[in-house]
N, C-alpha and C positions, 0 to 999 in steps of 0.2 A: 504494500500500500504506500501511494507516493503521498506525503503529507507537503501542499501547495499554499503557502500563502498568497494573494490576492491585493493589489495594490496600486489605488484609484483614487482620485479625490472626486469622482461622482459616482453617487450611488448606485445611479442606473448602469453604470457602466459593471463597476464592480459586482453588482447582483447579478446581473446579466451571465455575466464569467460563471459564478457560482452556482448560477443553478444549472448552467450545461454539464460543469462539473460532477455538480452530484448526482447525475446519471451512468457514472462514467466508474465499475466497480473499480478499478485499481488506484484510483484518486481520492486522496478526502482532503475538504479544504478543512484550513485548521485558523483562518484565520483571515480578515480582511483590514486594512489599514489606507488610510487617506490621505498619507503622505510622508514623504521620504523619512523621517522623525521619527513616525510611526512603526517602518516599517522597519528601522534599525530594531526599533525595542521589542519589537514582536518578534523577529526572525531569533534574536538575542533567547525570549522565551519559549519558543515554541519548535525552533530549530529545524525551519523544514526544508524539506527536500529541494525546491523550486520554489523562486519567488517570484510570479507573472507583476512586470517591475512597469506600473506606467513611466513613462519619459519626464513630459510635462507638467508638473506640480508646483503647487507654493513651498518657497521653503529649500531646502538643499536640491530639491528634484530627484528624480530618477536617477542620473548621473550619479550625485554625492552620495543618495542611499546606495548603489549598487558596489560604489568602491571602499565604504563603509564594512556593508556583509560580509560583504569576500575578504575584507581583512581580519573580520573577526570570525568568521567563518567559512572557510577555504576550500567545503567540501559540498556547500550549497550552490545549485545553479541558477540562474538568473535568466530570465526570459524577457528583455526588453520589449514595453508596447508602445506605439505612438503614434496618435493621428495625424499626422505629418508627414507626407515623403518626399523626406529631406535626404542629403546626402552627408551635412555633420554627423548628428548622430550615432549611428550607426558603429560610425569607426570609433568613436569617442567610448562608446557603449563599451561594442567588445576590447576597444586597450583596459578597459575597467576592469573588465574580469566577464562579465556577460557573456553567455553560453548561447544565445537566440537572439534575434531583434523580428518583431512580427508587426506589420499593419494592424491601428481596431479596424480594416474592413476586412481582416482577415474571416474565413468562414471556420465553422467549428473543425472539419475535419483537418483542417491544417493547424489549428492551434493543438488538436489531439495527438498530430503526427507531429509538432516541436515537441510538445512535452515528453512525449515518447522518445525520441531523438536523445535530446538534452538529458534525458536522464539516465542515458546508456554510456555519457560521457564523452561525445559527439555534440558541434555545432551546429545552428541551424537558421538559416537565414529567409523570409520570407521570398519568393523568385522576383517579385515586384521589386522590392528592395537590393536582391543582386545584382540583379540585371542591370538596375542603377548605377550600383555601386560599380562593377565592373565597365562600366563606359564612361563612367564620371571621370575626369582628370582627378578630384579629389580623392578618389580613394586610393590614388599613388602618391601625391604629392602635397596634400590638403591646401591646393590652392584652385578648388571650383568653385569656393566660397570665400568673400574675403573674412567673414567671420572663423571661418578654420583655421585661421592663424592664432586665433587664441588659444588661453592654457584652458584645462579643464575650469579653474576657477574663476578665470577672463570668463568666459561664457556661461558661469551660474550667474556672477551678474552682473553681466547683460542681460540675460532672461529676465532678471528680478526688474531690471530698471525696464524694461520692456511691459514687465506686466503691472510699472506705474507703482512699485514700493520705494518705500525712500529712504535716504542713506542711514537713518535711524534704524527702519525697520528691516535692512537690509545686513546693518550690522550684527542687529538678536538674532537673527537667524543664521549667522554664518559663524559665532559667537569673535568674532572680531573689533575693534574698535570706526567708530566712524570715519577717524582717520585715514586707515587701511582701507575701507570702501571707496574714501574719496580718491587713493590710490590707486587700486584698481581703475577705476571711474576712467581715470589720466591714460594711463594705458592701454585700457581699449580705446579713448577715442584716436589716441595716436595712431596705432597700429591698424585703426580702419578710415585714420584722414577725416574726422569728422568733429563737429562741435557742440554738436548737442542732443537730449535723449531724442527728440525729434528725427533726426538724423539717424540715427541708432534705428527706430523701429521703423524707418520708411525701409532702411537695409534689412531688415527682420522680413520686412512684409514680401518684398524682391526678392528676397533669396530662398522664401519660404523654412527657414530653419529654429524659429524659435517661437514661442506661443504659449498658451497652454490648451490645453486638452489630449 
């Protein structure tokens, strides 16, 4: 029995997942969490198997929870989801540690054939998303996007200042000082020639790579 946690900041998405699951005998979900925070502490108590990882969240996201897990638990797989078909991502995911990256329009039998995959100790990448990834310049040189020249932490936030939190609330959440956010802040706009959030999410919206859902 593969024990999966589930991890979504909407509920319909999240329940969605769960009840296909629980049709599903060699699966039992053991737990659902709403955001990357969450899903540290859960996976910390519950230790499961696979953790179906949304991307886009408030908060550390997808990303930070997923390099989190694996640090503290190295034996867990991670199955990144994300409404987005983007080309960051993906690569960002799996240098994390990420064993899967799957579209939400994926349909059930492919989410049943990752989890199966991923849990034999095997990668598994949605074909919509390879296919991508394998013509995209960026998934050789991470320059199909100018946002992929950021670090993993350049690009939490920017996400954050993208989904409009402020350097206040940007710092509790990352547990750093304001300071260091307004550092960051410098550095991405450098490294993407720009000057303000403005700027930042019109390049968001072009490049299709950062959001939430």
């Amino acid at each position: 029995m593969l024990k999966v946690l589930i991890v979504d900041d909407h509920d319909m998405v999240s329940h969605g997942i769960s009840r296909v699951l629980q049709d599903v005998n060699s699966v039992e979900v053991v737990g659902v969490a709403l955001c990357g925070e969450e899903a540290i502490a859960q996976s910390r108590e519950l230790k499961p198997d696979i953790v179906l990882m949304d991307v886009h969240m408030p908060g550390i996201g997808g990303l930070g929870a997923t390099k989190e897990i694996k640090r503290l638990l190295p034996k867990t797989k991670i199955i990144a989801l994300s409404a987005l078909d983007d080309n960051i991502y993906p690569v960002k995911l799996l240098e994390a540690g990420a064993s899967g990256y799957l579209t939400k329009g994926t349909n059930t039998l492919e989410l049943l054939e990752a989890i199966d995959v991923v849990a034999k100790g095997e990668h598994y990448i949605s074909k919509s998303i390879a296919q991508k990834m394998a013509l995209s310049k960026f998934s050789i040189d991470g320059q199909g996007s100018p946002l992929g020249q950021l670090s993993d932490r350049e690009l939490q936030v920017a996400q954050m200042i993208v989904d409009c939190k402020k350097s206040n609330e940007i710092a509790d959440l990352l547990n750093v000082s304001p300071k260091t956010v307004s550092t960051y802040r410098t550095r991405i706009f450098t490294k993407l020639n720009i000057e303000s959030d403005v700027e930042l999410i019109r390049l968001a919206v072009r490049y299709n790579v950062l959001g939430m859902g």
